[in-house]
C-alpha positions, 0 to 999 in steps of 0.5 A: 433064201431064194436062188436070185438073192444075195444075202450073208451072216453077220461079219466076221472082221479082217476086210482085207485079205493078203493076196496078190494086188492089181492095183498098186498105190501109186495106182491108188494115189494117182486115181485120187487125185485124178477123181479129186478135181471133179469133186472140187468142180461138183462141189460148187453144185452142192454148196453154192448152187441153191444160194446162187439161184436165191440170191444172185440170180435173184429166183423166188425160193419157191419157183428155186425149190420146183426147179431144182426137184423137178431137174433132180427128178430128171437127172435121176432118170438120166442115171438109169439112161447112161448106166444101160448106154454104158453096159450097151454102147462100147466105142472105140476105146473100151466099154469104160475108158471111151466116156472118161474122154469125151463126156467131161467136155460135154457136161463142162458145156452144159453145166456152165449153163447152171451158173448163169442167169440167161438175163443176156439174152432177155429172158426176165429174173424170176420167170419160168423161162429162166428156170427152165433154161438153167434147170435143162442145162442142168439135166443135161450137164448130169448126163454127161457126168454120170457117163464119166463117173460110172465109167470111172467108178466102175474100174474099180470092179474091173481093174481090180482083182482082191478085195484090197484092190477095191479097198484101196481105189475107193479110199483113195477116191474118198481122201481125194474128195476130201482134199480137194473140198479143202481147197475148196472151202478155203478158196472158193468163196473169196474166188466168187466174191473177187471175180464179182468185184467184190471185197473178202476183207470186207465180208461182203455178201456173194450176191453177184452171178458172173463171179459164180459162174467164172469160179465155176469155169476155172474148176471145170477146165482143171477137172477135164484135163484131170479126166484126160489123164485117168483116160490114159492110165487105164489103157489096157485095163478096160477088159473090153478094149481090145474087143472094141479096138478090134470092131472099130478096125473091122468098121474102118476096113469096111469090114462087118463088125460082128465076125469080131468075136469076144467072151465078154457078152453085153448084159440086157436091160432086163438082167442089170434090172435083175441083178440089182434089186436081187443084190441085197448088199448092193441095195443096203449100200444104195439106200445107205448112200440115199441117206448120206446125199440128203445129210450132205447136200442139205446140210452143206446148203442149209449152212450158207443160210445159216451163217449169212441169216442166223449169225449174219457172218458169210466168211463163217461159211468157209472157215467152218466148211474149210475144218469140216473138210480137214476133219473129214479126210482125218475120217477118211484114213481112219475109215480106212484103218478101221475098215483093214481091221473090223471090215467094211460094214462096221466102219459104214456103220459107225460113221452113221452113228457119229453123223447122227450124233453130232447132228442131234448135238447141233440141232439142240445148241446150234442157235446160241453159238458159233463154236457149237454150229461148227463143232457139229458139222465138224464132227459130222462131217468126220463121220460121214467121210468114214462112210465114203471111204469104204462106199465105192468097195462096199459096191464093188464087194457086192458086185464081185460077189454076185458074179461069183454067185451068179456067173456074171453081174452088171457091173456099170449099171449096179455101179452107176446106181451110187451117181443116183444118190446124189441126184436123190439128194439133191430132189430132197435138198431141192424141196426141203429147202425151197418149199422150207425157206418159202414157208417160214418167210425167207427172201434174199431182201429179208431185214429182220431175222425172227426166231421162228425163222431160226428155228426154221433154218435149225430145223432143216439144217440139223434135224432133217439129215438126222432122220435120214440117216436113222432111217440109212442105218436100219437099212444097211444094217439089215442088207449089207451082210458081207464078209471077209471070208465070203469076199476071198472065197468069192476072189479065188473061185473067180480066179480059177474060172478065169484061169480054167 
């Protein structure tokens, strides 16, 4: 092993250790349900926005297909961009806390701009002008979301100080996720089809753009005052929010801010480059997390087609999706259970085992029945949710390692690398289903439904996020080596620097 690497044995279990906490769950239940609410918001980008762009907006799905991996390439590039302004810029009320309060605002503005079709100011359906329009307020939209969502992940490695500490925030966070997603699923769709003027009872098919874009709106302003709140429970637990009080003070005065002195150093852009290809943990969970975007975002996608092609049933969409959601926050506390007893990297594990299987089961008798399509993503999804509950303390397991190893990591950026995976996702997403849906002869006017068609949609929908997960499970069971004892050795020997 080299000096700049982070590696360890096999696990021995017992993931959390019984030492004193920083958060307490209250704490925990409050940042749940405050990082829920974006993912009700989010989620319309990963279930509708691929079928809004088809269907109502009316875009060839080839054109859909080079927009969406084009903005998702891009937005991918912007992660990099906002992780290095987080470690880099601290304003006014803390490295972290100062974009958890203005950022939300700034990507509701921009990502509004996804969900409409541009026709009002005369631009044509179809062209490229109006996928360059809405595919830029995507790119920038994305920016200001991973502003807010590093910053908001992140204190889970600063606000915390034991390995239940982090154990506890990223469960919470992933069973928040998950209730929210049930009241999505039940609501969302009848919300589009009633602010399009359309009838639920009816099964009528959600083709029209303002109900999209007013369902889309509703979520957002619910999710910037949900960010609002978590900026205010984090007061006085942003490390550096003294240190920029202070600077801001010195700045107001006409004071020179450097006499303002802090032990916490800003990391360069080299060193957070460092820091993450040599965490061997860090990088198993990222490719890990790469895996289950594309599993998510395509099969979450792929099912509208699904039931509104194969089986010519739309409403089919969100009672499946309403079950998945119900079992996947079952999975989520019982990836917390398993977790507390066998350690982080065995439920990671195990919950990719089970996505595979289930998706392996639908692939090959999806087609020929309702109950066999939904029992598949419902179990899936079960498994998946194992692995997001312990996802965000499986990076901060790794971070607080490497400072413990090293004397210092870089906590944003190796934290902001998870917000790259749904944008991986969403490129793959993006090119699979466009460039798919274009090569086995989709459009939004098609009349006959042909089996090779079926096959088509079963083969992306099934067989594709199957690979990518065998593929996820190689990897980080290769990488991600952490254990309990290292985690508590890595917890006191920080403790008693910052005591010394």
């Amino acid at each position: 092993m080299t000096e700049t690497t982070i590696s360890a044995p096999e696990p021995q279990g017992g993931a959390v250790g019984k030492i004193t906490n920083a958060i307490s769950q209250k704490m925990g239940l409050m940042y749940g349900i405050g990082m829920m609410f974006f993912s009700g918001w989010n989620q319309m980008l990963s279930s509708y926005w691929n079928y809004f762009l088809t269907n109502a907006v009316g875009m060839d799905p080839a054109l859909m297909g080079t927009m969406t991996t084009i903005s998702s390439f891009m937005a991918w590039i912007i992660v990099f961009i906002a992780a290095v302004i987080i470690e880099r810029v601290w304003l006014r009320w803390g490295q972290y806390r100062s974009y958890m309060l203005f950022a939300p605002v700034c990507a509701l503005i921009f990502i509004m701009g996804a969900w409409t079709d541009w026709t009002w100011i005369g631009v044509d359906t179809g062209s490229v002008a109006q996928a360059v329009l809405i595919g830029g307020c995507y790119i920038i939209g994305q920016f200001f979301i991973n502003l807010f969502m590093i910053s908001a992940t992140s204190m889970i490695t600063v606000a915390s100080r034991t390995e239940a500490d982090r154990a506890l925030m990223s469960a919470r966070k992933a069973q928040g996720n998950l209730i929210i997603k049930l009241l999505f699923a039940a609501v969302s769709l009848p919300m589009i089809i009633f602010f399009a003027g359309g009838d639920v009872a009816s099964n009528t098919r959600p083709d029209t753009v303002i109900g999209y874009t007013i369902t889309a709106f509703i979520w957002g302003i619910v999710f910037v005052l949900a960010y609002v709140y978590l900026f205010k429970m984090f007061k006085g637990m942003d490390p550096t929010e003294e240190y920029c009080r202070r600077r801001y003070e010195a700045k107001k005065a006409g004071k020179k801010t450097e006499e303002v002195k802090s032990d916490i150093q800003k990391v360069s852009i080299w060193k957070c480059l460092k820091y993450f290809f040599t965490n061997l943990p860090a990088l198993g969970l990222f490719i890990g997390e790469v895996g289950r975007a594309i599993w998510s975002m395509l099969l979450g996608a792929m099912a509208v087609y699904y039931c509104t092609v194969v089986f010519d049933q739309p409403m089919l969409y969100a009672g499946c999706l309403t079950l998945a959601n119900a079992a996947g926050l079952v999975g989520t506390f019982c990836g917390e259970a398993i977790a507390r007893k066998l350690g982080n990297r065995i439920t990671y594990l195990t919950g990719i085992a089970i996505v595979i299987v289930s998706m392996i089961f639908g692939y090959f008798g999806a087609a020929s029945s309702t109950l066999v399509f939904t029992v598949a993503i419902v179990v899936s999804f079960f498994g998946g949710n194992m692995m997001m509950a312990v996802e965000f303390s499986c990076m901060a397991n790794a971070i607080t390692y490497q400072e413990y190893k090293k004397g210092e990591s870089a906590k944003a950026f190796i934290m902001g690398t998870i917000q790259w995976c749904p944008n991986i996702g969403k490129m793959f997403q993006g090119a699979i289903i466009g460039f798919g849906l274009a090569s086995i002869g989709y459009s939004a006017s098609v009349e006959v439904v042909t089996e090779a068609m079926v096959q088509g949609i079963t083969f992306m929908t099934f067989m594709v996020p199957t690979i990518a997960m065998i593929v996820c499970f190689v990897v980080f069971f290769f990488l991600h080596r952490l254990t309990s004892a290292q985690m508590k050795e890595a917890e006191e020997g920080l403790a008693k620097r910052k005591a010394e």
